[in-house]
C-alpha positions as a Markdown table, in Angstrom:
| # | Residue | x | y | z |
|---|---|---|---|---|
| 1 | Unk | 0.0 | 0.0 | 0.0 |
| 2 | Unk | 1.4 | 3.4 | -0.9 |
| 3 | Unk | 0.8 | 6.9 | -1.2 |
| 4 | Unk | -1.5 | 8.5 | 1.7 |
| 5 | Unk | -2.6 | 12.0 | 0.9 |
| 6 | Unk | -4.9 | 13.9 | -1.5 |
| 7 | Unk | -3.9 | 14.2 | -5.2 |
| 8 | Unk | -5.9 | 15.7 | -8.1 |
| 9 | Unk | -7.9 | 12.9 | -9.4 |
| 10 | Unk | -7.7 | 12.7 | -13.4 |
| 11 | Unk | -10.0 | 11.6 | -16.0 |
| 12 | Unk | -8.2 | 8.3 | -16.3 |
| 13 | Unk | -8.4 | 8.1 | -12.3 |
| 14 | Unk | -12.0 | 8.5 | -13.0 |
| 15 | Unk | -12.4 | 6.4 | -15.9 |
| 16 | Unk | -10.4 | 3.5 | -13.3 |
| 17 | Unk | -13.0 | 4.2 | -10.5 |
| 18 | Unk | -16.1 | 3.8 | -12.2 |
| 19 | Unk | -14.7 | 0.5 | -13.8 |
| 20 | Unk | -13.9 | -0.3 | -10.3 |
| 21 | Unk | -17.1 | 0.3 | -8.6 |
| 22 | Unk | -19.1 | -0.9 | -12.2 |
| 23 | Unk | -21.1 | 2.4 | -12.0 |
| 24 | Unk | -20.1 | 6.0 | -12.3 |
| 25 | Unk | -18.5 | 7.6 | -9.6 |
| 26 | Unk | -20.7 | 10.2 | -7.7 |
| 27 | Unk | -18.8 | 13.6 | -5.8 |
| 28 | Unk | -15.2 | 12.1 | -6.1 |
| 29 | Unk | -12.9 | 14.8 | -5.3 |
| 30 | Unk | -9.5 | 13.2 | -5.0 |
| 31 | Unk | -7.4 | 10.3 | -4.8 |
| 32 | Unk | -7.0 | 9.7 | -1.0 |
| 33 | Unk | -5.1 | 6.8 | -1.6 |
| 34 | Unk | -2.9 | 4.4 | -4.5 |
| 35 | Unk | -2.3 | 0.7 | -3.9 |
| 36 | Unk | 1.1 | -0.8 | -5.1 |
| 37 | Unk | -0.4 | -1.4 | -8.6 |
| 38 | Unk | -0.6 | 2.6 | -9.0 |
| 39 | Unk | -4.9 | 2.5 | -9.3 |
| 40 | Unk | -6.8 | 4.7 | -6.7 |
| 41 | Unk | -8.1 | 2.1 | -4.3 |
| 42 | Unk | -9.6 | 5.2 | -2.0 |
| 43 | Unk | -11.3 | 8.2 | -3.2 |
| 44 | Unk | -12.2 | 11.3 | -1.3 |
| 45 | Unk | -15.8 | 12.8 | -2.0 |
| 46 | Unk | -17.9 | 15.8 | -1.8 |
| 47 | Unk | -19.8 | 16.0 | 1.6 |
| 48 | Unk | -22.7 | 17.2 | -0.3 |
| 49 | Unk | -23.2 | 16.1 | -4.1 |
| 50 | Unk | -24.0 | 18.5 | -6.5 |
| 51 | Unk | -28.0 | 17.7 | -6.4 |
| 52 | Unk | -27.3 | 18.7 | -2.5 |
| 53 | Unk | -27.4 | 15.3 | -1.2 |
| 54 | Unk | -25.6 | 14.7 | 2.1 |
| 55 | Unk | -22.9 | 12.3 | 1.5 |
| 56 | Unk | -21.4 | 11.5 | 4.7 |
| 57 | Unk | -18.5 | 8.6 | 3.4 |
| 58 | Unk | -15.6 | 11.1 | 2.8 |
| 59 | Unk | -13.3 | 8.3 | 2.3 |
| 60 | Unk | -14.9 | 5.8 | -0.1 |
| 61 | Unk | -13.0 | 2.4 | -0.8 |
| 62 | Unk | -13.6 | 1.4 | -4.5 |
| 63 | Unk | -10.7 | -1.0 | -5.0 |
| 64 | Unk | -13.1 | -4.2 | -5.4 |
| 65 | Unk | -9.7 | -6.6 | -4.4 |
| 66 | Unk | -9.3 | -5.1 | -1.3 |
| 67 | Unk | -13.5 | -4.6 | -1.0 |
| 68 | Unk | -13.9 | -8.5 | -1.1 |
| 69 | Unk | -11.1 | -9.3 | 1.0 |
| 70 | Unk | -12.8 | -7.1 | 4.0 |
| 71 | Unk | -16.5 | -8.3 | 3.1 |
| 72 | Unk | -14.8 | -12.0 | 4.1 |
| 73 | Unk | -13.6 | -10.8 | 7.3 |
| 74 | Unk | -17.1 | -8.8 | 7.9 |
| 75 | Unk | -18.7 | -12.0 | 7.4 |
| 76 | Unk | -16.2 | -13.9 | 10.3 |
| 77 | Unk | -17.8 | -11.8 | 12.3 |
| 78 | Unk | -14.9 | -10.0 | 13.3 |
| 79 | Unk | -17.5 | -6.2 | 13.4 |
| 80 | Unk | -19.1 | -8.0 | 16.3 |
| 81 | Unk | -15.9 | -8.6 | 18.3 |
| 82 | Unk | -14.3 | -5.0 | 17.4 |
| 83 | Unk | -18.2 | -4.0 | 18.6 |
| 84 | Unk | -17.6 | -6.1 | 22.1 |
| 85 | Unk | -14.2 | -4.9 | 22.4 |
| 86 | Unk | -15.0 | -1.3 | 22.3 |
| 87 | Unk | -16.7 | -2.1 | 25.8 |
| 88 | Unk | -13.9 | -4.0 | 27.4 |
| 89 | Unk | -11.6 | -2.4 | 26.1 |
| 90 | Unk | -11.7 | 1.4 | 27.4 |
| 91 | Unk | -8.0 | 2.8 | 25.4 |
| 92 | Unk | -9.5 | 1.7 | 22.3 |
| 93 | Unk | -12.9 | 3.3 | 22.3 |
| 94 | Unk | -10.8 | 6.7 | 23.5 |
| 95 | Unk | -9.0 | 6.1 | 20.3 |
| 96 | Unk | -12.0 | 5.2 | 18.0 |
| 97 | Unk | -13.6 | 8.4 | 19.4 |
| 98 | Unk | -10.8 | 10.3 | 18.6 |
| 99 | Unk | -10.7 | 8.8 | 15.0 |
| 100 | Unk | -14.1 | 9.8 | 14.6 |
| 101 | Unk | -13.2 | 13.1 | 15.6 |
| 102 | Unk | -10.8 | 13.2 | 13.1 |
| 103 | Unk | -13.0 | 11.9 | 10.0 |
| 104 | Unk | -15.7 | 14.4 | 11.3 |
| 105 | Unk | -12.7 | 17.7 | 10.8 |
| 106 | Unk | -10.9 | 16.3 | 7.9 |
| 107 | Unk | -14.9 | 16.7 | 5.8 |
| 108 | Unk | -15.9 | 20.3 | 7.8 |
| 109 | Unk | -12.8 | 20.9 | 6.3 |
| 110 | Unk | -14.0 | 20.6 | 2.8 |
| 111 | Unk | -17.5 | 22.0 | 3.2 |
| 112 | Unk | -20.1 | 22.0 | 6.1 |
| 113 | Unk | -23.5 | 20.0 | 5.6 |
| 114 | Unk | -25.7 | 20.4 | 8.4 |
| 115 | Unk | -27.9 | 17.2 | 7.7 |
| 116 | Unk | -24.6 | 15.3 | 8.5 |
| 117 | Unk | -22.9 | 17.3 | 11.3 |
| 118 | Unk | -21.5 | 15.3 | 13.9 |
| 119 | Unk | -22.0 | 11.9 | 11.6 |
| 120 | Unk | -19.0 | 10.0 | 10.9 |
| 121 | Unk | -18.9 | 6.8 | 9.3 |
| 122 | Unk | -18.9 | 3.2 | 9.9 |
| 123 | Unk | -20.3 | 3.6 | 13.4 |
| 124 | Unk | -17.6 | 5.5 | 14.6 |
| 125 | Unk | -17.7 | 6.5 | 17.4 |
| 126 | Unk | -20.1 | 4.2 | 19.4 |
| 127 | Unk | -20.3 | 1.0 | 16.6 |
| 128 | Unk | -18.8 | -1.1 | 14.1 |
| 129 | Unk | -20.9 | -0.9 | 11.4 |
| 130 | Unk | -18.6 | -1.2 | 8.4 |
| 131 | Unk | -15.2 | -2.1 | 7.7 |
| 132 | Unk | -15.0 | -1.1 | 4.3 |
| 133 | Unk | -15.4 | 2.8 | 5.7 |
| 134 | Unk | -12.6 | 2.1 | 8.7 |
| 135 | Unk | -10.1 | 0.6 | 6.1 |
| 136 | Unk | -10.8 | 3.7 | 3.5 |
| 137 | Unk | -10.0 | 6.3 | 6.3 |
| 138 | Unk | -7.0 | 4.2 | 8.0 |
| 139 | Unk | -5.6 | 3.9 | 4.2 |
| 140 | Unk | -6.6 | 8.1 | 3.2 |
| 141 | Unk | -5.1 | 9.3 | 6.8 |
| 142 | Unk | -2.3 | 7.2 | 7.7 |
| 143 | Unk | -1.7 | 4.6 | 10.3 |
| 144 | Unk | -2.6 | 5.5 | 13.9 |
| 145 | Unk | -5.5 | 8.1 | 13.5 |
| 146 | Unk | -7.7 | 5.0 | 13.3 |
| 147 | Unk | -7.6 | 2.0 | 15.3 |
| 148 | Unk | -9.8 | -0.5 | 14.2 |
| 149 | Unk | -9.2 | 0.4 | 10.3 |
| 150 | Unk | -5.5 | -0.2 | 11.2 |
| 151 | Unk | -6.6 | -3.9 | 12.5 |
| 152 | Unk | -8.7 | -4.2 | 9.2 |
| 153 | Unk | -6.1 | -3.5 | 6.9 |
| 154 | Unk | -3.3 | -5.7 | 9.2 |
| 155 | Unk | -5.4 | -8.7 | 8.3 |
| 156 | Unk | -5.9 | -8.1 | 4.6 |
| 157 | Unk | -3.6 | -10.2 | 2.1 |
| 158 | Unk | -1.7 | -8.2 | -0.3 |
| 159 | Unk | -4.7 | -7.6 | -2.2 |
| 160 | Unk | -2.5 | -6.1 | -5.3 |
| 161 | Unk | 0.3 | -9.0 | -5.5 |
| 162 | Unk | -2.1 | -11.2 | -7.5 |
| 163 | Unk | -2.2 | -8.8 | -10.5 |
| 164 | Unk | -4.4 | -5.2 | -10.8 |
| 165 | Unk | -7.4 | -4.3 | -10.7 |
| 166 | Unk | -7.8 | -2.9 | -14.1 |
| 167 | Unk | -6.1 | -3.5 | -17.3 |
| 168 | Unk | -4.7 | 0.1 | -17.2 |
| 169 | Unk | -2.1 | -1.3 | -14.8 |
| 170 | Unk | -1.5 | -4.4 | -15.9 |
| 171 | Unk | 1.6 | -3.8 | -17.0 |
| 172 | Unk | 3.0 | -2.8 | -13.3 |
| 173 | Unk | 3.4 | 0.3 | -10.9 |
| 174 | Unk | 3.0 | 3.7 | -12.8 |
């Protein structure tokens, strides 16, 4: 995994994303995030799209590699035990509070939508409702500003070493 931090996102970023996600993309902004293979495997989007719709996922995952490999571990039911450890464990809800804190700033930073004020993602701060969401931010922001994204992304397999996700890339890193 490489490259945290916003870049413009090009037409061929774009073009990549919406083959990724099998739709077209909706209020991308920026890359937030490039896997090994070079493709955007996290986008950053618009807190409000431009029909006014609140859209509170800033950090979207569209990499459908790294998108299955977290759906398997959803379905291990590891959300229940993050969920339960959040209880027991009272260190790791500080820190999943204070990720949500920081998901909540990095999007008022971009533009303030009341309809969504004070609504994170994934269930931060109280739940685990999405691991997808908690791997996107962990991968746009950096390890350490989210916990449980950080365990997320610890357990994936090198989602990129069995070729790219598009044939844009297939010939390697750009």
């Amino acid at each position: 995994m490489s490259t945290n931090g916003s870049n413009e996102i090009s037409s061929d970023d774009l073009t990549m994303v919406t083959q990724q996600l099998g739709r077209p993309v909706r209020g991308t902004r920026n890359v937030a995030h490039r896997c090994e293979c070079g493709a955007p495997d996290v986008v950053e989007t618009s807190p409000a799209l431009e029909d006014g719709e609140p859209f509170p996922t800033l950090f979207y995952l569209t990499c459908p590699k790294a998108a299955s490999a977290i759906g398997t571990l959803e379905a291990s039911g590891l959300m229940k035990r993050m969920q339960e450890r959040l209880t027991t464990e009272p260190d790791l809800g500080v820190a999943y509070r204070a990720a949500h804190e920081d998901y909540l700033q990095r999007r008022e930073q971009i533009q303030s939508v009341d309809h969504i004020a004070g609504i994170s993602a994934g269930g931060m701060p109280d739940r685990v409702k999405c691991l997808h969401v908690l791997a996107a931010h962990s991968l746009a922001a950096g390890p350490g500003v989210n916990p449980l994204g950080d365990e997320v992304l610890a357990l994936l397999p090198k989602w990129w070493l069995s070729g790219p996700c598009s044939q844009k890339f297939a010939g390697g890193a750009s």
